[in-house]
N, CA, C and O atoms as a MOPAC input file, in Angstrom:
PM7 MOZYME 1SCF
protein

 N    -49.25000 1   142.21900 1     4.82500 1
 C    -48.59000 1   141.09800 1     4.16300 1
 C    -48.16000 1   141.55000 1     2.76500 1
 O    -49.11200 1   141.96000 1     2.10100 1
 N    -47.00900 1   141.58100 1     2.16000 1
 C    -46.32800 1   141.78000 1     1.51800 1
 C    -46.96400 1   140.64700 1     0.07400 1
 O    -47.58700 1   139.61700 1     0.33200 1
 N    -46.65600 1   141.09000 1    -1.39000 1
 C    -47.03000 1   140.55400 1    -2.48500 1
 C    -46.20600 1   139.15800 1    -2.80500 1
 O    -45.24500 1   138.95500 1    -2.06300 1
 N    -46.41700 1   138.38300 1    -3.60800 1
 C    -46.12800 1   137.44700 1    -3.30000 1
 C    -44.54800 1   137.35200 1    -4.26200 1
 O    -44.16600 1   136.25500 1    -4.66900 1
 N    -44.18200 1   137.93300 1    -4.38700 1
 C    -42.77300 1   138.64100 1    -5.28500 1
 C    -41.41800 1   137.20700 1    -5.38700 1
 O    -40.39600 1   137.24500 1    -6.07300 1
 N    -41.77400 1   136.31900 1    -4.67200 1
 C    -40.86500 1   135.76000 1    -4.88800 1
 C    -40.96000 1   133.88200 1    -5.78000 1
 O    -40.16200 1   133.09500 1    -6.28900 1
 N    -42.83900 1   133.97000 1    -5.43600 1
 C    -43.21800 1   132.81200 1    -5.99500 1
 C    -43.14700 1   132.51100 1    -7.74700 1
 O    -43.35900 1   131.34400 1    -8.07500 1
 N    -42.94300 1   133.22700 1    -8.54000 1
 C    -42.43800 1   133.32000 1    -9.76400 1
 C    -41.16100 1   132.74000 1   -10.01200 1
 O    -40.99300 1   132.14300 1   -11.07600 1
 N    -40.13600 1   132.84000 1    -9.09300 1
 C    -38.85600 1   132.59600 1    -9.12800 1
 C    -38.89100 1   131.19100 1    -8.46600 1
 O    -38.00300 1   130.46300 1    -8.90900 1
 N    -39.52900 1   130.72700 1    -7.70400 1
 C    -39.62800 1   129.40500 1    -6.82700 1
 C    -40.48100 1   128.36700 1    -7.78100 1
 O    -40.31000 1   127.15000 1    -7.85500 1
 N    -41.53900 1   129.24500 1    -8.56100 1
 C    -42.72800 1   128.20200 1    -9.29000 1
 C    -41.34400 1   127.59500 1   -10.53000 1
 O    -41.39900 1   126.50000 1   -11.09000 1
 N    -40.38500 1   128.45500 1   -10.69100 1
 C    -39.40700 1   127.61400 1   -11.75800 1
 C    -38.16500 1   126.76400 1   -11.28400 1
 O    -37.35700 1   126.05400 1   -11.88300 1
 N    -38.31900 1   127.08400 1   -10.11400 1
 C    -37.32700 1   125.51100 1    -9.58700 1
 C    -38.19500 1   124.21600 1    -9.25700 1
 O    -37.64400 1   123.18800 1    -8.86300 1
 N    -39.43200 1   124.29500 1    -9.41300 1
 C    -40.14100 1   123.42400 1    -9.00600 1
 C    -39.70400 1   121.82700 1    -9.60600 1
 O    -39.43200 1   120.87000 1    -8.88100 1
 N    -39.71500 1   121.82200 1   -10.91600 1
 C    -38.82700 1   120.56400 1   -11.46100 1
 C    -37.87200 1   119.87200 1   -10.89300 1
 O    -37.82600 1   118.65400 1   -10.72100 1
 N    -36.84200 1   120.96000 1   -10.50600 1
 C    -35.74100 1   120.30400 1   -10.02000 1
 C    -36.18300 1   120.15200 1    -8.52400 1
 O    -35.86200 1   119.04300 1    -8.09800 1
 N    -36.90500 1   121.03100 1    -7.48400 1
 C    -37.13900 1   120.78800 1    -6.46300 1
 C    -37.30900 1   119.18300 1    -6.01300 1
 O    -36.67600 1   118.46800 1    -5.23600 1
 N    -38.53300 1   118.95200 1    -6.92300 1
 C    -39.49700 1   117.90200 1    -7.24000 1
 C    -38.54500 1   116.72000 1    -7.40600 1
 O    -38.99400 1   115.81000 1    -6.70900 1
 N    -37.52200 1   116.36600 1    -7.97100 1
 C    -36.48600 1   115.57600 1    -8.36200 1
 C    -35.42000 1   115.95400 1    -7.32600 1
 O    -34.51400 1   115.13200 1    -7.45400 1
 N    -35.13900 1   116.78200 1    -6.41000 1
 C    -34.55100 1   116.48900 1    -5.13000 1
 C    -35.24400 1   115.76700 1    -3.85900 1
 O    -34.84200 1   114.83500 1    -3.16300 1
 N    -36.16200 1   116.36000 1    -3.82000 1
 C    -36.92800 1   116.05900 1    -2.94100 1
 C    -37.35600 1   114.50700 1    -2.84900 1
 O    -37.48000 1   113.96900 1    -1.74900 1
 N    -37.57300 1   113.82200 1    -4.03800 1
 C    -37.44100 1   112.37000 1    -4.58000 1
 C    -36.32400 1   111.49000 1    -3.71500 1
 O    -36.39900 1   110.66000 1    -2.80900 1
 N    -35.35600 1   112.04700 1    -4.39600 1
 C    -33.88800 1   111.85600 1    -3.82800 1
 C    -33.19300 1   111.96500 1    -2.36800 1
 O    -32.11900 1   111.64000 1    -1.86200 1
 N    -34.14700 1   112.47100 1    -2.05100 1
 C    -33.86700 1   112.94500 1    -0.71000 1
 C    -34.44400 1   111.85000 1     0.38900 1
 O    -34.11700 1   111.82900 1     1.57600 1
 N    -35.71400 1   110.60900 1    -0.49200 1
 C    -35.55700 1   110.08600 1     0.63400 1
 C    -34.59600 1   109.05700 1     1.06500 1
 O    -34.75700 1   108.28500 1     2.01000 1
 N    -33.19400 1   109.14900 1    -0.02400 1
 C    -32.24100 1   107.97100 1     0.39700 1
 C    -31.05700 1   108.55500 1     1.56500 1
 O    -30.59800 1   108.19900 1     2.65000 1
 N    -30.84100 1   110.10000 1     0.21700 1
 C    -29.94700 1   111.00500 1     1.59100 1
 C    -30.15400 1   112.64800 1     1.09200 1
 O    -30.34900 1   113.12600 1    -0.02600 1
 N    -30.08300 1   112.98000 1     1.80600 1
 C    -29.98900 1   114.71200 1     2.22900 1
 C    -29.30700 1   114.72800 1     0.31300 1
 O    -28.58200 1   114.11300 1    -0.46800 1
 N    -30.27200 1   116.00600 1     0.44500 1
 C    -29.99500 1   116.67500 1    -1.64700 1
 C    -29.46000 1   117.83400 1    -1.08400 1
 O    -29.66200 1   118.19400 1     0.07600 1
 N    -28.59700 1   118.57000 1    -2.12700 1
 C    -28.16200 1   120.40100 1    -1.94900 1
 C    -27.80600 1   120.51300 1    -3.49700 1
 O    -27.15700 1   119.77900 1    -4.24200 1
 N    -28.47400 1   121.70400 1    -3.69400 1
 C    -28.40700 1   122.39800 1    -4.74000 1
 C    -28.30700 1   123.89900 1    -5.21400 1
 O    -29.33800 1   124.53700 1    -5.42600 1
 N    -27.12800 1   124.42500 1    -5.37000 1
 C    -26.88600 1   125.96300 1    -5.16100 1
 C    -28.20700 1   126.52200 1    -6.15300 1
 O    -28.55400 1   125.88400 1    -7.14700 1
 N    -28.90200 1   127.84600 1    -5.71400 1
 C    -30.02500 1   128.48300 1    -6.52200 1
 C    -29.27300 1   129.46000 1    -6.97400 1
 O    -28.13400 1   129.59600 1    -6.52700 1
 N    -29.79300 1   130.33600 1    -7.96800 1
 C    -28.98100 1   131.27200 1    -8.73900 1
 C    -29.31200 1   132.67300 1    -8.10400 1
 O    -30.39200 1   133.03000 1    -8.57600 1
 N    -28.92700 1   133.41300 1    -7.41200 1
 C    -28.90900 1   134.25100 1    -6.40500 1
 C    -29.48900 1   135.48500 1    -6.87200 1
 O    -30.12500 1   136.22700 1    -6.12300 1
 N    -29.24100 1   135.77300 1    -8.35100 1
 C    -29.84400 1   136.76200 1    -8.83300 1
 C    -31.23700 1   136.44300 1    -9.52600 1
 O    -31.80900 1   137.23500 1   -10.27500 1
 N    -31.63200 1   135.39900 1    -9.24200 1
 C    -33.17000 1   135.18400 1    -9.73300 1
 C    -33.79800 1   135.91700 1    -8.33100 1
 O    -34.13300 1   137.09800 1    -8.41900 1
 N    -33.89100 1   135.48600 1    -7.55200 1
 C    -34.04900 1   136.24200 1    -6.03800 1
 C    -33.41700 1   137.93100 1    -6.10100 1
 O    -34.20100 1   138.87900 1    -6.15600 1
 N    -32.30900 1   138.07200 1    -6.08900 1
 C    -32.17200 1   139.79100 1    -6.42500 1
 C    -33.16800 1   140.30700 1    -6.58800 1
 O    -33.94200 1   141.01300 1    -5.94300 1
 N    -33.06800 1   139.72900 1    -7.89900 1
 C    -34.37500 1   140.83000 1    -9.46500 1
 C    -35.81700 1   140.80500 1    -8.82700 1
 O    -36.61800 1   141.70700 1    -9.07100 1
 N    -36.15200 1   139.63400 1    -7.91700 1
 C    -37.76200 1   139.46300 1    -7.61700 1
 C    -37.75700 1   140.18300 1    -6.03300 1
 O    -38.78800 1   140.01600 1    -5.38200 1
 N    -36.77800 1   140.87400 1    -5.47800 1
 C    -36.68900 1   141.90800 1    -4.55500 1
 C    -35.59200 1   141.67800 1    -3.78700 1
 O    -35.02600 1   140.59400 1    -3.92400 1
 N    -35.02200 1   142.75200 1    -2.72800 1
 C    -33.92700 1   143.02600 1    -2.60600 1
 C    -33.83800 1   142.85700 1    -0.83100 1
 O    -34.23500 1   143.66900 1     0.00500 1
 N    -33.16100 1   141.48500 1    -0.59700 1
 C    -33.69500 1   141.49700 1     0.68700 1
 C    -32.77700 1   141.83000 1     1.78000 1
 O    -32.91400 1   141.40400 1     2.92600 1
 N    -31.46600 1   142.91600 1     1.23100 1
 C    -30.36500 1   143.41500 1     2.15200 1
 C    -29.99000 1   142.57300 1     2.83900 1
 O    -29.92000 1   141.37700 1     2.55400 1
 N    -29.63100 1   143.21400 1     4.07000 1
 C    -28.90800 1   142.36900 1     5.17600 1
 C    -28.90500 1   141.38300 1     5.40800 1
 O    -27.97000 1   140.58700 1     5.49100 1
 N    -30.88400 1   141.16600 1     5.67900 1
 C    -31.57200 1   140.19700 1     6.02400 1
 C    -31.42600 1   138.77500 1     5.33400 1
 O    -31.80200 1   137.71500 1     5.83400 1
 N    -30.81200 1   138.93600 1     4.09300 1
 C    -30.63000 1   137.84000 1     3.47500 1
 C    -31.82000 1   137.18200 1     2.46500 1
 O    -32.62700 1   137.86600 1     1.83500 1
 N    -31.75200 1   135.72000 1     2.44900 1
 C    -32.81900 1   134.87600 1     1.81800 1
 C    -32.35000 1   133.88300 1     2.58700 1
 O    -32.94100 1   132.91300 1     2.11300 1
 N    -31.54400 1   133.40200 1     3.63500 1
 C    -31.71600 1   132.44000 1     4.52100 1
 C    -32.97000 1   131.59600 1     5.24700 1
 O    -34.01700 1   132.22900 1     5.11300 1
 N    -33.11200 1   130.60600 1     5.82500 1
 C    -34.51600 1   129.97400 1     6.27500 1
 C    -34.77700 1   128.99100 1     6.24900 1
 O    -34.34600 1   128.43500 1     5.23900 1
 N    -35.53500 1   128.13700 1     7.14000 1
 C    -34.95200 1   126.73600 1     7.45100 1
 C    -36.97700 1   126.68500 1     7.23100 1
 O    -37.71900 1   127.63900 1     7.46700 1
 N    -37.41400 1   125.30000 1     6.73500 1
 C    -38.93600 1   124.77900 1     6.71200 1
 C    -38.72000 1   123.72800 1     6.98100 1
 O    -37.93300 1   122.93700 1     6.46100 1
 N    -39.63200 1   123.56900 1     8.11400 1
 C    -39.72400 1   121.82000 1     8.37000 1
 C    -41.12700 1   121.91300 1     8.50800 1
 O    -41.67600 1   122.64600 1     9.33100 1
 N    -41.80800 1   121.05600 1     7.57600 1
 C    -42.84500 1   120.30200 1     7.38500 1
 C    -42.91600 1   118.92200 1     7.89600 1
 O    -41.99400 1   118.10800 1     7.94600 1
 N    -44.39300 1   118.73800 1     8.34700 1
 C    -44.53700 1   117.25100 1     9.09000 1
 C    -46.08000 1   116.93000 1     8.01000 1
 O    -47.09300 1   117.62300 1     7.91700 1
 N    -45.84700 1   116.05900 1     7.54600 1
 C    -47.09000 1   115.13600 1     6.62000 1
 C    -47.73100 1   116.51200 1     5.40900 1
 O    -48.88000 1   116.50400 1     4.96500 1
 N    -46.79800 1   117.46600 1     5.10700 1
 C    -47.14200 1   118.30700 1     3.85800 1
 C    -47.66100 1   119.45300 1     4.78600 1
 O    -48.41700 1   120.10000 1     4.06100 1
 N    -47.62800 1   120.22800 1     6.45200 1
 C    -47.89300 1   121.13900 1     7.15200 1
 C    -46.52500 1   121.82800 1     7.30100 1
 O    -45.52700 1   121.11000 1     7.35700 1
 N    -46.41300 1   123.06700 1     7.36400 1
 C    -45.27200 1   123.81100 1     8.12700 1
 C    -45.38100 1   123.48600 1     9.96300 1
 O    -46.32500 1   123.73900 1    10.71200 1
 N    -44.59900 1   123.11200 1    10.15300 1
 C    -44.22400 1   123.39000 1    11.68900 1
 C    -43.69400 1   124.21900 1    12.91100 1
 O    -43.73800 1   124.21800 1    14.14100 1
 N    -43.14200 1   124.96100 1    11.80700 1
 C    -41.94500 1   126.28500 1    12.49400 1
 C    -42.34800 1   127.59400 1    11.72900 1
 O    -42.77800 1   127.68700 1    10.57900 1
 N    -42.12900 1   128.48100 1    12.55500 1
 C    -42.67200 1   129.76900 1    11.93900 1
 C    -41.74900 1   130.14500 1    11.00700 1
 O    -40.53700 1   130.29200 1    11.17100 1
 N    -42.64200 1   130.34500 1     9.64800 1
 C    -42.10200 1   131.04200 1     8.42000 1
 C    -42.42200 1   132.39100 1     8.39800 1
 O    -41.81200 1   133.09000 1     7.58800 1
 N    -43.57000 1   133.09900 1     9.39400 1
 C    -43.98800 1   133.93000 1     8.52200 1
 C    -43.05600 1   135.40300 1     8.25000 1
 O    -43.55100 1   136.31000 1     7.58000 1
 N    -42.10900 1   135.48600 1     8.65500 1
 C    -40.68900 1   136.66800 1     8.74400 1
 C    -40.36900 1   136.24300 1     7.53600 1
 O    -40.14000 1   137.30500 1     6.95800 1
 N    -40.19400 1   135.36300 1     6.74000 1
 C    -39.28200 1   134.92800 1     5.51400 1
 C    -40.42000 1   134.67200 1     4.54300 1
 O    -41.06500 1   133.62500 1     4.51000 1
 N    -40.61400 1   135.76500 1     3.72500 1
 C    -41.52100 1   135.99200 1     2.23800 1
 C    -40.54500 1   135.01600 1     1.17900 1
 O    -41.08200 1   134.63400 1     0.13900 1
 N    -39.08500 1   134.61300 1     1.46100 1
 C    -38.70700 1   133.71600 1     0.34200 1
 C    -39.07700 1   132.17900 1     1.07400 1
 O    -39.47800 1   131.15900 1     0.51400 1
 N    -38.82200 1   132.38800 1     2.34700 1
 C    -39.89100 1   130.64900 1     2.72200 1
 C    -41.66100 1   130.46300 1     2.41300 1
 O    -42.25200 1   129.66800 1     1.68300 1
 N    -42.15900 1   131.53000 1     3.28400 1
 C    -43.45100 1   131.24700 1     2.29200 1
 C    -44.27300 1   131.76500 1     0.95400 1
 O    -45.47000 1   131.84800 1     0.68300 1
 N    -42.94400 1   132.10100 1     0.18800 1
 C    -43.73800 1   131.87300 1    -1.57600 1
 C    -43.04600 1   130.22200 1    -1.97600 1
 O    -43.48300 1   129.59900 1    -2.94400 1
 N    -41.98900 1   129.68900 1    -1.12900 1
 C    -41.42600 1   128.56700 1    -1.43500 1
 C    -42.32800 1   127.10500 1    -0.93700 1
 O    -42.11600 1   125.91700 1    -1.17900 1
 N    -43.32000 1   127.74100 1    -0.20600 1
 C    -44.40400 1   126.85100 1     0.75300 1
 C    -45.72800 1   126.95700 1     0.00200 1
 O    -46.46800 1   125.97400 1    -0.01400 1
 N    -46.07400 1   128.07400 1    -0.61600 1
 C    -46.47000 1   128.34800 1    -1.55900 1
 C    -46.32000 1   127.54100 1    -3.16200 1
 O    -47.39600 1   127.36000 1    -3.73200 1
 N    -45.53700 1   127.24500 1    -3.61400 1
 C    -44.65400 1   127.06100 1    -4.73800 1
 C    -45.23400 1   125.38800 1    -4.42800 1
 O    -46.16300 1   124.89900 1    -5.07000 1
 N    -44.53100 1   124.69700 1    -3.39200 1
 C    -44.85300 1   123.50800 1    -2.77500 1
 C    -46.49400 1   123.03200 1    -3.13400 1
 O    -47.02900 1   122.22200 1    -3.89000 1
 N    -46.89400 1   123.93900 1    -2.22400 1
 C    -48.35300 1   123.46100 1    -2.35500 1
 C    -48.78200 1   123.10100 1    -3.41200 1
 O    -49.22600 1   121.97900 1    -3.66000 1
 N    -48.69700 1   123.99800 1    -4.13200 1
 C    -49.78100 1   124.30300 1    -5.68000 1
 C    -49.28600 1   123.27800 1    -6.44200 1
 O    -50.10900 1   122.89200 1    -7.27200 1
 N    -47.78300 1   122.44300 1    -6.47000 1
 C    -47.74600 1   121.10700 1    -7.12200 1
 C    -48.24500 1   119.85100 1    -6.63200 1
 O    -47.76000 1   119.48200 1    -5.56300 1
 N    -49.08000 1   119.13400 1    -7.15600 1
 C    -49.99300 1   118.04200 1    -6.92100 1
 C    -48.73700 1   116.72000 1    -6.64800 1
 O    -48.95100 1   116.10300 1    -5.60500 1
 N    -47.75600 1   116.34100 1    -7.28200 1
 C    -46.64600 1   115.42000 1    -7.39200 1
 C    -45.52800 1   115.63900 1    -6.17900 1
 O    -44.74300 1   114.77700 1    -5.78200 1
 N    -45.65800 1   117.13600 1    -5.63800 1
 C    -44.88600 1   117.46500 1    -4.65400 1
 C    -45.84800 1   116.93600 1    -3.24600 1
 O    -45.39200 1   116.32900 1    -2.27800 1
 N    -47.18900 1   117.32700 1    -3.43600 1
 C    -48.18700 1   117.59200 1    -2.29100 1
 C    -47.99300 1   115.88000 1    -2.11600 1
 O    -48.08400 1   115.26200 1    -1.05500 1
 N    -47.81900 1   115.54200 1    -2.91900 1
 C    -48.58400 1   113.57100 1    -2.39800 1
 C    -46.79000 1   113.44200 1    -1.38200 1
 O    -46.57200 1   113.14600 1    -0.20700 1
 N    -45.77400 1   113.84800 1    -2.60300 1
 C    -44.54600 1   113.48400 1    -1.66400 1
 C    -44.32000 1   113.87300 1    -0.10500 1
 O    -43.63700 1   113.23500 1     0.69700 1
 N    -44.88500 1   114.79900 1     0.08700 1
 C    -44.56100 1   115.43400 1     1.31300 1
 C    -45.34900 1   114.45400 1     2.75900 1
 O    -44.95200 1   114.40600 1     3.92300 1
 N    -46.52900 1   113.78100 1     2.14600 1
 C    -47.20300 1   112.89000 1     3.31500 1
 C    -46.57800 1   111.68700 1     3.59200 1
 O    -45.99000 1   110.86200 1     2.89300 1
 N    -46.83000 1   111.77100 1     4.72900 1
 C    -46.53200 1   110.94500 1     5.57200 1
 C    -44.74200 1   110.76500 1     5.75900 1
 O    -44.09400 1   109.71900 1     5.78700 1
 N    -44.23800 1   112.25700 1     5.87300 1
 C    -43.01100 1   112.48700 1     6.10900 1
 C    -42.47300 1   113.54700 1     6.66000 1
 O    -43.06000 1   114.62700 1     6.58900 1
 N    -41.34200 1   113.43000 1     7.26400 1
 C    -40.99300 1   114.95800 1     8.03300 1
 C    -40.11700 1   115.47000 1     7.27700 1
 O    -39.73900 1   114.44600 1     6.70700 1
 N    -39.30100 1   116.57400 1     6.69400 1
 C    -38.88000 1   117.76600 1     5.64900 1
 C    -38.64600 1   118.70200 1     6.38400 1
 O    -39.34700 1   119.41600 1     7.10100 1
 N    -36.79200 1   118.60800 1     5.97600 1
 C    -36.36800 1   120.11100 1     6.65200 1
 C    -35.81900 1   120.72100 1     4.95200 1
 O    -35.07600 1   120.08700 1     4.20300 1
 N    -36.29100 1   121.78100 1     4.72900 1
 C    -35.78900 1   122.55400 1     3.29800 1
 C    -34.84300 1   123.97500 1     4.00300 1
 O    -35.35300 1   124.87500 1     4.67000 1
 N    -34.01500 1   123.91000 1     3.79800 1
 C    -33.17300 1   125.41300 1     3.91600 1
 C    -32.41600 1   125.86400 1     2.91200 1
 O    -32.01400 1   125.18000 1     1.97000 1
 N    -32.15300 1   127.32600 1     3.14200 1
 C    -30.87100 1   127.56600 1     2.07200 1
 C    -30.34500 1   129.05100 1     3.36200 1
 O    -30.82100 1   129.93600 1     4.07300 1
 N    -29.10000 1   128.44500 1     2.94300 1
 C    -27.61700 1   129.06100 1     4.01600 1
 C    -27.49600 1   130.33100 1     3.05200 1
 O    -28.02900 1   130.48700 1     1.95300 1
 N    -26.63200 1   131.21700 1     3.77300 1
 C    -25.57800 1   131.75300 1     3.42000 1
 C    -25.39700 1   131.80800 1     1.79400 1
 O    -25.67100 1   132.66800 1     0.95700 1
 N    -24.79500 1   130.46200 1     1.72100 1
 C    -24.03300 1   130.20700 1     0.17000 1
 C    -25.02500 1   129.75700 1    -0.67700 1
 O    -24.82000 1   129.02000 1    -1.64100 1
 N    -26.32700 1   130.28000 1    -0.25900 1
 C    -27.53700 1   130.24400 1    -1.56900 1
 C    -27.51500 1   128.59700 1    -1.83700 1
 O    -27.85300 1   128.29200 1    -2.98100 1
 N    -27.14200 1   127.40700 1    -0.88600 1
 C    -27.38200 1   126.32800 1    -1.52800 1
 C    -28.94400 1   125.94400 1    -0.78800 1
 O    -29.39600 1   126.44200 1     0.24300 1
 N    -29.37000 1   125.25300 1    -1.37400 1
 C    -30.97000 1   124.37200 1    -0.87200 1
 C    -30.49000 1   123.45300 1    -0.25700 1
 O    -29.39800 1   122.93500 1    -0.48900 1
 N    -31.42700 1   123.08900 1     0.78100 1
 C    -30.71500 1   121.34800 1     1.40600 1
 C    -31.91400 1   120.98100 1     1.30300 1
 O    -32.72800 1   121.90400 1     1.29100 1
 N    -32.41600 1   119.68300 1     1.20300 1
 C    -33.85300 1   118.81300 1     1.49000 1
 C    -33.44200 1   117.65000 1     2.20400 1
 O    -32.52800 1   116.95100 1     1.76800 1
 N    -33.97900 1   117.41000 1     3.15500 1
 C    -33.59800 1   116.48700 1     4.27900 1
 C    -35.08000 1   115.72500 1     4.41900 1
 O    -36.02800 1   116.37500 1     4.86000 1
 N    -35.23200 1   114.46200 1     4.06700 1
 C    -35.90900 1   113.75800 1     4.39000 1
 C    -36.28700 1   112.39900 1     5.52800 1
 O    -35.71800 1   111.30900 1     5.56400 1
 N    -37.10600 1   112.74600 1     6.15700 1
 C    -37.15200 1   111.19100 1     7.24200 1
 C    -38.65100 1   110.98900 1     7.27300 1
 O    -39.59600 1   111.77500 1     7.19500 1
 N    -38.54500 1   109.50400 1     7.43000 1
 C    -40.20600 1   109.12400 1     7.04000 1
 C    -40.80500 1   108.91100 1     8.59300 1
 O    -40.27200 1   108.48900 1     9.61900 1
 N    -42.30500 1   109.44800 1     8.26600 1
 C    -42.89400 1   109.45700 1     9.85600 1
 C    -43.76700 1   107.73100 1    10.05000 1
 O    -44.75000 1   107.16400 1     9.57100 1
 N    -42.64000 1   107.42700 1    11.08200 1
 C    -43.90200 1   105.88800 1    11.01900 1
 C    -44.68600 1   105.99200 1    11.70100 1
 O    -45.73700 1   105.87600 1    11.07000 1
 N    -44.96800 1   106.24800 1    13.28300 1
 C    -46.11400 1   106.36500 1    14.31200 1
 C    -46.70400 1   107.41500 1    14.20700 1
 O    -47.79400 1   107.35500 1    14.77500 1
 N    -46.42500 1   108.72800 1    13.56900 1
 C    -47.51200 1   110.23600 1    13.54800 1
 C    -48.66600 1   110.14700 1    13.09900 1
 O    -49.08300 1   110.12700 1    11.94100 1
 N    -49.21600 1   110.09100 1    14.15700 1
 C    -50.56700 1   110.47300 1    13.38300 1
 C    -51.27000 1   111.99400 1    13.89400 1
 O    -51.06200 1   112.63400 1    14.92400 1
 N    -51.92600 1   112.19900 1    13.05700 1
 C    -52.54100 1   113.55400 1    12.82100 1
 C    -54.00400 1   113.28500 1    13.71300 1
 O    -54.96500 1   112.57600 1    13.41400 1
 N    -53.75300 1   114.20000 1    15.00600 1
 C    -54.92100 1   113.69100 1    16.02400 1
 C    -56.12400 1   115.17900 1    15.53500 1
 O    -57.23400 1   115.27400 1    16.06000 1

């Protein structure tokens, strides 16, 4: 498992994350990230920084573990207390495309329960 090289760069969008993610539960947020903050914190060629997270009640659901910029960003998530409360009792798709934008997609879980 690789160092955690990218959570430095994610622990400083957290603000704005935090204030999309808010927003997100009326409609879908996007916000382009600055592409060379990611560069400088490693160089991920071909492969990109693409990657889609969907979380159900503040859990990952879909495998991140190929994408070190999804989980230092799951990472990043966690460790804020204001993010951690937002994420329950809701489902969360976070990606970023191609064109380096973020999407946060929010829908609220009414019948899930955690058996």
């Amino acid at each position: 498992m690789e160092e955690r090289k990218y959570l430095t760069t994610w622990k400083r969008y957290i603000p704005v994350i935090r204030l999309h993610l808010k927003r997100s539960l009326n409609e879908e947020q996007q916000f382009k990230l600055n592409i060379t903050d990611f560069e400088s914190a490693g160089d991920r060629g071909k492969s990109g920084y693409t990657f889609n997270i969907a979380l159900e009640n503040g859990k990952v659901t879909n495998n991140i573990s190929g994408s070190a910029v999804a989980r230092d960003l799951y990472e990043a998530l966690k460790a804020d207390e204001a993010i951690k409360a937002m994420l329950q009792n809701k489902s969360i798709k976070i990606s970023v495309g191609k064109s380096f934008m973020l999407s946060i997609k929010t829908t609220h879980i009414s019948a899930y329960k955690e058996v």
